[in-house]
C-alpha positions as a Markdown table, in Angstrom:
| # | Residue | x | y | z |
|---|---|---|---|---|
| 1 | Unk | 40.2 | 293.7 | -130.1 |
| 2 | Unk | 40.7 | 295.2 | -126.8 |
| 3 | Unk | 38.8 | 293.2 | -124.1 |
| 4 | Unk | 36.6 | 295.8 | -122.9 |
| 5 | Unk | 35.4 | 296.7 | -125.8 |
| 6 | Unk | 34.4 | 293.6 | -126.8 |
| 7 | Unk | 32.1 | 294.0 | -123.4 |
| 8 | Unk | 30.6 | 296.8 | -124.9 |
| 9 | Unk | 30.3 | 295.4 | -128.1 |
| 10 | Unk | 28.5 | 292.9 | -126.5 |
| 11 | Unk | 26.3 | 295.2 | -124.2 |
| 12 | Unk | 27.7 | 294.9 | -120.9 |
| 13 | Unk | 27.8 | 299.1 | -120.7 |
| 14 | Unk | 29.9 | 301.7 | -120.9 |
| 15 | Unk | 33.6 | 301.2 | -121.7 |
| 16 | Unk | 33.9 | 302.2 | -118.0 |
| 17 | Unk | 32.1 | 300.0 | -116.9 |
| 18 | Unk | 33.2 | 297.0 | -119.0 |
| 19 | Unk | 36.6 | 298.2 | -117.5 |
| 20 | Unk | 35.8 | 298.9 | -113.9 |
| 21 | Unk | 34.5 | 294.7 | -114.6 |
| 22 | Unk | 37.4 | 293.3 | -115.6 |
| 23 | Unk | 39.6 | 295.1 | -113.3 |
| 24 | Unk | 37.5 | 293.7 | -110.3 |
| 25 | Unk | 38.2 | 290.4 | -111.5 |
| 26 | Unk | 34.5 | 289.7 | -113.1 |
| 27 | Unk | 35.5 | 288.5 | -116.5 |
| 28 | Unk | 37.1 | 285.5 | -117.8 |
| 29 | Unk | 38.0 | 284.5 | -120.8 |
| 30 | Unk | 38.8 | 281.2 | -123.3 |
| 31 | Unk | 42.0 | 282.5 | -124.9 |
| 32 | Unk | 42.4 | 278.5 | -126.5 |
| 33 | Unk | 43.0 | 276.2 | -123.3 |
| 34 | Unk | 39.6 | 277.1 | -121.5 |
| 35 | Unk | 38.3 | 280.1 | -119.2 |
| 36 | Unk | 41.3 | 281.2 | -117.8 |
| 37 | Unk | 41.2 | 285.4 | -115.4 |
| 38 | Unk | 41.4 | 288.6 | -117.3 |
| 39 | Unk | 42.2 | 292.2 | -114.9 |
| 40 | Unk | 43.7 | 294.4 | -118.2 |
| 41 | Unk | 41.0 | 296.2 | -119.8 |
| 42 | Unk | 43.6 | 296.3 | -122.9 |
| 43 | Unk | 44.5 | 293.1 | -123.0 |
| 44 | Unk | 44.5 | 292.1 | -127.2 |
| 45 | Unk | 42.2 | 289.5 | -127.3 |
| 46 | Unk | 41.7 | 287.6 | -131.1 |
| 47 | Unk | 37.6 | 287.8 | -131.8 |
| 48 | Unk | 35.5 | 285.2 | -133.1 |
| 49 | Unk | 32.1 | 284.3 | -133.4 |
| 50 | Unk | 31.6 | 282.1 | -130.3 |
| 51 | Unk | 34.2 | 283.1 | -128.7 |
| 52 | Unk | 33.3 | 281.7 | -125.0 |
| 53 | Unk | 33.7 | 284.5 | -122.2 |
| 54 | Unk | 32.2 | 284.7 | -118.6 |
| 55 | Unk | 30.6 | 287.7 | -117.0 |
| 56 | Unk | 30.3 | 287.5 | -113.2 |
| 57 | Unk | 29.8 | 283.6 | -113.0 |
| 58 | Unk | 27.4 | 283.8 | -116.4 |
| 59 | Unk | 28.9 | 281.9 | -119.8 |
| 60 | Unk | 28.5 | 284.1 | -122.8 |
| 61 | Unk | 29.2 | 283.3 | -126.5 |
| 62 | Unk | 30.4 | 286.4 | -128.6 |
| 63 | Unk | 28.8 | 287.2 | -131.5 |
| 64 | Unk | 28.9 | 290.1 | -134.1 |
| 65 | Unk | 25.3 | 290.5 | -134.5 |
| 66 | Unk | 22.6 | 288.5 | -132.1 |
| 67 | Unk | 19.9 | 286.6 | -133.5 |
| 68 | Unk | 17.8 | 284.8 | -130.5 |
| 69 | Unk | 14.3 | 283.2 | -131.0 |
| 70 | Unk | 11.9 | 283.8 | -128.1 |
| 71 | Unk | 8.5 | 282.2 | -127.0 |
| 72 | Unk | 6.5 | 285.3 | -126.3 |
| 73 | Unk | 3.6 | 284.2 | -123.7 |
| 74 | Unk | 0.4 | 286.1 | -123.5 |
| 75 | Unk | 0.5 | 289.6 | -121.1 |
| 76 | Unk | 3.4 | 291.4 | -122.8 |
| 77 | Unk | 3.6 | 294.3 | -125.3 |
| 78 | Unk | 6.5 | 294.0 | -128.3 |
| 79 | Unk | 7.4 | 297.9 | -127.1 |
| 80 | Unk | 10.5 | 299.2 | -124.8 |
| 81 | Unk | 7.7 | 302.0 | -123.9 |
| 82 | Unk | 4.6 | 300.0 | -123.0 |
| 83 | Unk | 1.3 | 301.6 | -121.9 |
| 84 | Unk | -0.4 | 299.0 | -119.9 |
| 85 | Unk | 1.2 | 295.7 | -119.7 |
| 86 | Unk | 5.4 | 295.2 | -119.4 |
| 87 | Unk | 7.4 | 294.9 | -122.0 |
| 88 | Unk | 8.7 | 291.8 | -123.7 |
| 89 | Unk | 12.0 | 293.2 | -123.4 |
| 90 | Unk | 12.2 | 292.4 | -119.9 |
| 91 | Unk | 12.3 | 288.5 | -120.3 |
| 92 | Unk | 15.9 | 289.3 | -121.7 |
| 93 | Unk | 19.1 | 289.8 | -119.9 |
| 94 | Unk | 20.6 | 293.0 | -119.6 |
| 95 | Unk | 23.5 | 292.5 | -122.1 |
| 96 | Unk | 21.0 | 291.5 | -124.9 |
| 97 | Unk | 18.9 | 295.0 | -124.0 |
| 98 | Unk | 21.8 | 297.4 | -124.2 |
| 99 | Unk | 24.1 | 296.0 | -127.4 |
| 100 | Unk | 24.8 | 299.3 | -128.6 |
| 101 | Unk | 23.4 | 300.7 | -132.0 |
| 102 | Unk | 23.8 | 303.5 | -133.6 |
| 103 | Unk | 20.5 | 304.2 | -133.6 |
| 104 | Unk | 18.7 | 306.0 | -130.6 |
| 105 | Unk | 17.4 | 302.8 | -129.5 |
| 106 | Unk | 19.7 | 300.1 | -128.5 |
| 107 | Unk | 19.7 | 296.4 | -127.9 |
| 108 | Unk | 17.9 | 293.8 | -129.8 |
| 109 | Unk | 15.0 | 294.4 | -132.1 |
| 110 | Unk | 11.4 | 292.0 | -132.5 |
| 111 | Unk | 11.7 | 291.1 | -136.0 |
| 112 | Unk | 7.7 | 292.6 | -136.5 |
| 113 | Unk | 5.0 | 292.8 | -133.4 |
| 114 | Unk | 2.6 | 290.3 | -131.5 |
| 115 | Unk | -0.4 | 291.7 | -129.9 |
| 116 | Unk | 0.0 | 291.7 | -125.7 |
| 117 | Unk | -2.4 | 288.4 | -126.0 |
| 118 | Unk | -0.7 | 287.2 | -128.6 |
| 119 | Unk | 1.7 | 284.3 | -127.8 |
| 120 | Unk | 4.4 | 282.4 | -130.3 |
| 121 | Unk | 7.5 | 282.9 | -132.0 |
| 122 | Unk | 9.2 | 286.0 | -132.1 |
| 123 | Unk | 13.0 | 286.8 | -133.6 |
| 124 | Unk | 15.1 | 289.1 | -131.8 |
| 125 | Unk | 18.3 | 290.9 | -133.4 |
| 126 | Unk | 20.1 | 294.0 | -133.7 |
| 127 | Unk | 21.0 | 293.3 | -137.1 |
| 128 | Unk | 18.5 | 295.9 | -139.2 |
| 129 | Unk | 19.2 | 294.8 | -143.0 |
| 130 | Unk | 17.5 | 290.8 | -141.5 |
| 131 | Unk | 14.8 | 293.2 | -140.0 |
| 132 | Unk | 14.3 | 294.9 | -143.0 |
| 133 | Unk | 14.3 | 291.9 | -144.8 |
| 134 | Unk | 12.0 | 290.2 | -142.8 |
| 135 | Unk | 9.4 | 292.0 | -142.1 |
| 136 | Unk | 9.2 | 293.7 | -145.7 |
| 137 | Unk | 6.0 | 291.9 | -147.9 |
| 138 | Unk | 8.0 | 292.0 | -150.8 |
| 139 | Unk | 10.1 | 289.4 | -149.4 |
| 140 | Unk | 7.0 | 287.3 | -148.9 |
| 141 | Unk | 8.3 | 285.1 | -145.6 |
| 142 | Unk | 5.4 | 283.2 | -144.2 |
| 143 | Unk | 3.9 | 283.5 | -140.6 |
| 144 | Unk | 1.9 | 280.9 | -139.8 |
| 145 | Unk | -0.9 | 281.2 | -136.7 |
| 146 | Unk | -2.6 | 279.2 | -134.9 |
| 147 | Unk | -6.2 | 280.9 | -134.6 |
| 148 | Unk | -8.7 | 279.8 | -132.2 |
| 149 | Unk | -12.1 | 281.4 | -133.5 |
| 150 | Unk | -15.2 | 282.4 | -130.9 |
| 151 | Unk | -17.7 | 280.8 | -133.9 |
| 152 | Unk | -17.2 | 277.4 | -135.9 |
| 153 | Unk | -15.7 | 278.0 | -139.0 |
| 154 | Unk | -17.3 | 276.7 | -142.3 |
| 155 | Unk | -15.7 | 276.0 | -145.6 |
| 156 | Unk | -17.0 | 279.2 | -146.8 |
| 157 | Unk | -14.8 | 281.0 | -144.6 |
| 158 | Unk | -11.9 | 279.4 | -145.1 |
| 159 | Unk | -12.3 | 279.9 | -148.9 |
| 160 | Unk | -12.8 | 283.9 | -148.2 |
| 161 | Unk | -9.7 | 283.9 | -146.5 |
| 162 | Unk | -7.8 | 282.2 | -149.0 |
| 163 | Unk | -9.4 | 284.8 | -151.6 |
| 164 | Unk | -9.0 | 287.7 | -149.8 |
| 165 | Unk | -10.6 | 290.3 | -147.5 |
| 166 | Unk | -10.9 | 294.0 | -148.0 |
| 167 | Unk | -9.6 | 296.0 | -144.5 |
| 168 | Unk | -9.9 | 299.6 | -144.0 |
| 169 | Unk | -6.3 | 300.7 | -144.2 |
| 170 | Unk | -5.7 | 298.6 | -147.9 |
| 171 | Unk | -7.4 | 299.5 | -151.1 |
| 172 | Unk | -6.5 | 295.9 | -152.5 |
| 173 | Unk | -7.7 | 292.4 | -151.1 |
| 174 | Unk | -5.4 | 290.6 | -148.4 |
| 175 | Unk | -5.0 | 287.2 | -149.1 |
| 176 | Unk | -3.6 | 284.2 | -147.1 |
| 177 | Unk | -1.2 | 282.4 | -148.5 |
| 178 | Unk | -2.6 | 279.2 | -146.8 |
| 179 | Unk | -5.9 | 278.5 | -144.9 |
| 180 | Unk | -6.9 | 275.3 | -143.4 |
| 181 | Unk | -9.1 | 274.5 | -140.9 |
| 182 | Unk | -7.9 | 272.3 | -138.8 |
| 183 | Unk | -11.1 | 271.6 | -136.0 |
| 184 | Unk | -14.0 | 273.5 | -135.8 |
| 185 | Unk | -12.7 | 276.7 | -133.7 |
| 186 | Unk | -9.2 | 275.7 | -134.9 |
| 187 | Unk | -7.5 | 277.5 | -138.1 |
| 188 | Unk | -4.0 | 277.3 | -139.4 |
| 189 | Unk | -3.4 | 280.6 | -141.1 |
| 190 | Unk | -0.4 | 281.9 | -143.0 |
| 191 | Unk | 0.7 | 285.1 | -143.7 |
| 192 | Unk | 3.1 | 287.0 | -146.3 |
| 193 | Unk | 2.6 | 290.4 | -144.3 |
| 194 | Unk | 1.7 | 292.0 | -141.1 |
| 195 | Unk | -1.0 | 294.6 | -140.8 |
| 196 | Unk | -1.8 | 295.8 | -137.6 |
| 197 | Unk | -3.9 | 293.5 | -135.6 |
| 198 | Unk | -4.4 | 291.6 | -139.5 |
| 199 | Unk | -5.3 | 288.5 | -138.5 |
| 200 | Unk | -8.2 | 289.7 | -135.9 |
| 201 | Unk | -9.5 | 291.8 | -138.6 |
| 202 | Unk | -9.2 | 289.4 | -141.5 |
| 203 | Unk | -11.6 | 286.9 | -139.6 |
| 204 | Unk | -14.2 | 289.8 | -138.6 |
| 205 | Unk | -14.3 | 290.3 | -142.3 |
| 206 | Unk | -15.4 | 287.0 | -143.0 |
| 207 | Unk | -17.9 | 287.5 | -139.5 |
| 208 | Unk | -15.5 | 285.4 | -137.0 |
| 209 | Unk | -14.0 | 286.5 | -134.3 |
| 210 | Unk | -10.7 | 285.6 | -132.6 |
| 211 | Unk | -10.8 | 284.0 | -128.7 |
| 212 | Unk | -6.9 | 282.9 | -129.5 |
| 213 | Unk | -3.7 | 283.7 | -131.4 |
| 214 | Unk | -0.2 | 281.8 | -131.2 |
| 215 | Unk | 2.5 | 282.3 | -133.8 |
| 216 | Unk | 3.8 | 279.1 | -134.4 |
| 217 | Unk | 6.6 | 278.8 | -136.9 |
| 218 | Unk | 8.1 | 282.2 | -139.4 |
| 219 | Unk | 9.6 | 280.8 | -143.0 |
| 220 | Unk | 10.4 | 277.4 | -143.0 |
| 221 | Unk | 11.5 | 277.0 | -138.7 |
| 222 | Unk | 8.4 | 275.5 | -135.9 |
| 223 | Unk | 8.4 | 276.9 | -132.8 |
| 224 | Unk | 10.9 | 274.6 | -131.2 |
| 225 | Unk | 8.5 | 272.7 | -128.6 |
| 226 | Unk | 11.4 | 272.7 | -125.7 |
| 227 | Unk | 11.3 | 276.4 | -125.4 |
| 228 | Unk | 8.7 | 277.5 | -122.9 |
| 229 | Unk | 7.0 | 280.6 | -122.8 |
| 230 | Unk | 8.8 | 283.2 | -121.6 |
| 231 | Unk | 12.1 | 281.6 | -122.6 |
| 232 | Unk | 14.5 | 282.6 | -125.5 |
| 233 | Unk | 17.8 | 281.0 | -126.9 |
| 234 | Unk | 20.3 | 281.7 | -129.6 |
| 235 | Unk | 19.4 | 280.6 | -133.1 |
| 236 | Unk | 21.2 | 278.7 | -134.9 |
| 237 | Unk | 23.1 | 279.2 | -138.5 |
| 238 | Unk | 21.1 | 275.9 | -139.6 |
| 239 | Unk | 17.5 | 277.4 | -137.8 |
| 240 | Unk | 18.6 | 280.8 | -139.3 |
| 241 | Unk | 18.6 | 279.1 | -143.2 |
| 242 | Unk | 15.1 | 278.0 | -142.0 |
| 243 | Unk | 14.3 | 281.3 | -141.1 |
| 244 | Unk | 15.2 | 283.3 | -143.8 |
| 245 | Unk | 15.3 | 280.5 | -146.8 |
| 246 | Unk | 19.3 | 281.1 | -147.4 |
């Protein structure tokens, strides 16, 4: 593949201006025997996943699709077109926000949303089948949340839950898949599927309210405790078996 359009591929702009980058001397490349100066545009270069390349002094890893995992922190809305607060988008670089699609929206995607005061795990790729996959209930993938509740929570509750509660917008009963309660304002929930703002109105319906929500590990993968709010790195393909149960 021609080296600027593995730039693009990779969301570094326009052909143009993937070109106009490596002809200013911007771009490096590991063609076997470690970073070594590109200036062609056209220079053949053999593609890989991993593939290690530098962008004006910044180490990049190719990859045909990105999957990155990312610590969403409270004051952020999962939208490229927020209304009140900024977007999540914007803890990202650049490349990672313009990987082109062919869709009208380009860059990585949150694999479903979090609330602005919502904090936790979120998966971000421009792959749409995992989305699909992901998010769809049929596919069952569990969510689990850490709920800190304004009232303390009693066994009855907990057994409600695990029952199900009826919401407006669903004629049949939404169920946890697990409920435990793990102090009294503490509850470890886990979810199959994601209504909007489900797991506030799943405890109203069983007269609780939520004071605090964190997503803290999607299928079988934990939040990884080094990352930090705010921060995001690549998954791996052992995290991304974790993830997706394959």
């Amino acid at each position: 593949m021609q080296l600027q359009d593995i730039l693009y591929s990779q969301g570094f702009g326009t052909r143009r201006i993937c070109a106009g980058l490596i002809q200013q001397g911007y771009v490096q490349v590991d063609l076997g025997n470690g970073l070594v100066d590109c200036d062609d545009p056209l220079q053949e270069v053999d593609v890989h996943e991993g593939l290690a390349y530098s962008v004006q002094g910044v180490l990049w890893p190719y990859h045909a699709k990105a999957y990155v995992l990312l610590h969403k922190p409270a004051g952020y809305e999962c939208s490229h077109k927020p209304s009140a607060w900024p977007s999540l988008y914007t803890l990202l670089p650049p490349a990672l926000r313009q990987r082109p699609q062919k869709s009208a929206v380009q860059g990585v995607q949150a694999v479903g949303r979090l609330d602005q005061d919502t904090t936790g795990m979120l998966v971000l790729t421009d792959d749409g089948p995992l989305i699909h996959r992901m998010s769809s209930p049929r596919h069952h993938v569990p969510k689990v949340y850490e709920v800190t509740t304004d009232d303390p929570l009693d066994a009855k509750q907990v057994q409600r839950l695990l029952d199900g509660v009826v919401l407006d917008d669903s004629p049949k009963p939404v169920r946890a898949a697990a409920c435990e309660a793990v102090a009294e304002h503490h509850l470890r929930l886990t979810l199959t599927e994601g209504k909007y703002h489900q797991v506030k109105r799943m405890l109203a319906a069983v007269g609780n309210k939520v004071v605090g929500l964190h997503r803290s590990q999607i299928g079988a993968m934990p939040l990884p405790e080094d990352l930090k709010p705010g921060q995001w790195r690549w998954i791996s393909d052992e995290e991304m078996a974790l993830l997706t149960g394959k």
